[in-house]
N, C-alpha and C positions, 0 to 999 in steps of 0.2 A: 438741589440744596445740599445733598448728602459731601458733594464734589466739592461747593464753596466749604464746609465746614474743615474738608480733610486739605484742603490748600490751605486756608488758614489756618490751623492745626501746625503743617508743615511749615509755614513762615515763622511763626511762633514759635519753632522746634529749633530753626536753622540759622533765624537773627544773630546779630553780636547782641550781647544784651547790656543795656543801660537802664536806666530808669533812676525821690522826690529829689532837685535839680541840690547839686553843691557849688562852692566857690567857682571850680573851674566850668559849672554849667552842665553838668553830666550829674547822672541821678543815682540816687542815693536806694529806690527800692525801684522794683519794676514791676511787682502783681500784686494786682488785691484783689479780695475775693469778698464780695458787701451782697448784703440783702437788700431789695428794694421793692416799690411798686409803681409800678404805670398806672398815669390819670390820665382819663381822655374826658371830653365835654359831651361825647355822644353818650345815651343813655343804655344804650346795647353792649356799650364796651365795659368790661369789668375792672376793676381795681383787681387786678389778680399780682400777689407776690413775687417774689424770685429771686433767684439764687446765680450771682452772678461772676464772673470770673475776667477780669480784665489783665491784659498783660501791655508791658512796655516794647516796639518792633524797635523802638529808635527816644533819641530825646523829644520827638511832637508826634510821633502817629503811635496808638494806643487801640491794641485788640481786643475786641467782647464777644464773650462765648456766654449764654444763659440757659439757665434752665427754670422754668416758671411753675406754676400752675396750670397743667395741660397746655404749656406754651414752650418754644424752642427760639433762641434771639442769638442773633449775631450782628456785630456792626466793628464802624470804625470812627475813633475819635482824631479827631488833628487840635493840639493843641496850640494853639496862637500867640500866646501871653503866659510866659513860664518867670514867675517869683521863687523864691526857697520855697513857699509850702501851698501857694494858690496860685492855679494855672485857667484860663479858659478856653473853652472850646467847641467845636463844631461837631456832630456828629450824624452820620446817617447809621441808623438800624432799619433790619428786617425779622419780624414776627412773626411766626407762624403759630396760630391760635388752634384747637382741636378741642370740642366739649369730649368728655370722657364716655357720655354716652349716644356719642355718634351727632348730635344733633349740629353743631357747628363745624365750621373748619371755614376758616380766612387767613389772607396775609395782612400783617400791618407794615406799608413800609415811612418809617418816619426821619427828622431830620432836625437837629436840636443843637441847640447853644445853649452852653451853660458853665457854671464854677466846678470844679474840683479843688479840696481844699483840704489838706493830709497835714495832721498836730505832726510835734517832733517824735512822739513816741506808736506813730503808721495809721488811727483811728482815720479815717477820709471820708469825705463825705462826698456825694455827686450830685449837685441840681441843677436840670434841665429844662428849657420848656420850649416848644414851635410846633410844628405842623405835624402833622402825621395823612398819609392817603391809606385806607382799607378798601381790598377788591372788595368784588361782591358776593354774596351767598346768600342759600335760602337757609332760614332758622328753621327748624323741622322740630318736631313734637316728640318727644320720647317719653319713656317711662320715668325719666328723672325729671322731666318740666314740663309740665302741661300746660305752657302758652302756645297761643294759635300760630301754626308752621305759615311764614312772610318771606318774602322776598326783601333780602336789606342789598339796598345799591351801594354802589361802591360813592366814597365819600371823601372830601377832606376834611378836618377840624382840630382843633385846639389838643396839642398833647403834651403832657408832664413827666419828669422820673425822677424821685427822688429815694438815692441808696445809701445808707450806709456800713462801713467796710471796716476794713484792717489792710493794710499793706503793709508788704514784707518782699 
């Protein structure tokens, strides 16, 4: 995981950079950096927040680097349909979830369609919704949760994100 983040890192570093789209079709900001949170339909999975950092590789492919609430996210968007201020898009991310007192640790990896849509003055918003698969793992009991330690199998279902940001 450490390897994808520092090659994405380095693409990000080494692109020509473009980015919201103007007359001749080429964009006008290329990073935002927005708050959000993940809804899943499973009841295990938390609404946990985050802190997220997206950058422009090109006019349709768009890089996300996150940092959550005891979570680390990296993905890639392709956007499809580019207007001056709302564009749609595909994306796949990867999760990696950790309770802070040892009790959990999964990956989520999901894959989503949804609006991005940035006023004239950078505020942007992201919303998302499709599928998401989580491996499996056992819940374990610690000092911070005392629900009974289960085995949670690995799963598909229903996942959301809705962020919003500033781009600049």
């Amino acid at each position: 995981m450490k390897v994808l983040y520092i090659f994405l890192i380095f693409i990000g570093i080494t692109t020509n950079l473009f980015a919201t789209v103007d007359e001749q079709g080429k964009r006008t900001t290329n990073s935002t950096i927005s708050l959000g949170s993940i809804m899943s339909s499973k009841v295990y999975m938390y609404n946990r927040p985050s802190l997220t950092y997206n950058y422009f590789l090109n006019k349709n492919l768009e890089l996300e680097l996150g940092l959550g609430l005891w979570a680390l996210t990296s993905g890639l968007k392709y956007h499809f349909y580019i207007n001056e201020n709302l564009t749609t898009y595909i994306s796949i991310n990867g999760t990696r979830h950790s309770d802070l007192c040892g009790g959990e640790n999964f990956s989520l990896f999901s894959s989503l369609i949804g609006l991005r849509y940035e006023t004239d003055f950078g505020l942007t918003t992201y919303l998302g919704v499709g599928r998401s698969f989580t491996t499996s793992y056992t819940r374990k009991t610690t000092e911070c949760d005392y629900r009974p330690e289960e085995k949670i199998d690995s799963s598909f279902h229903m996942h959301g994100v809705l962020k919003l940001g500033y781009s600049f």
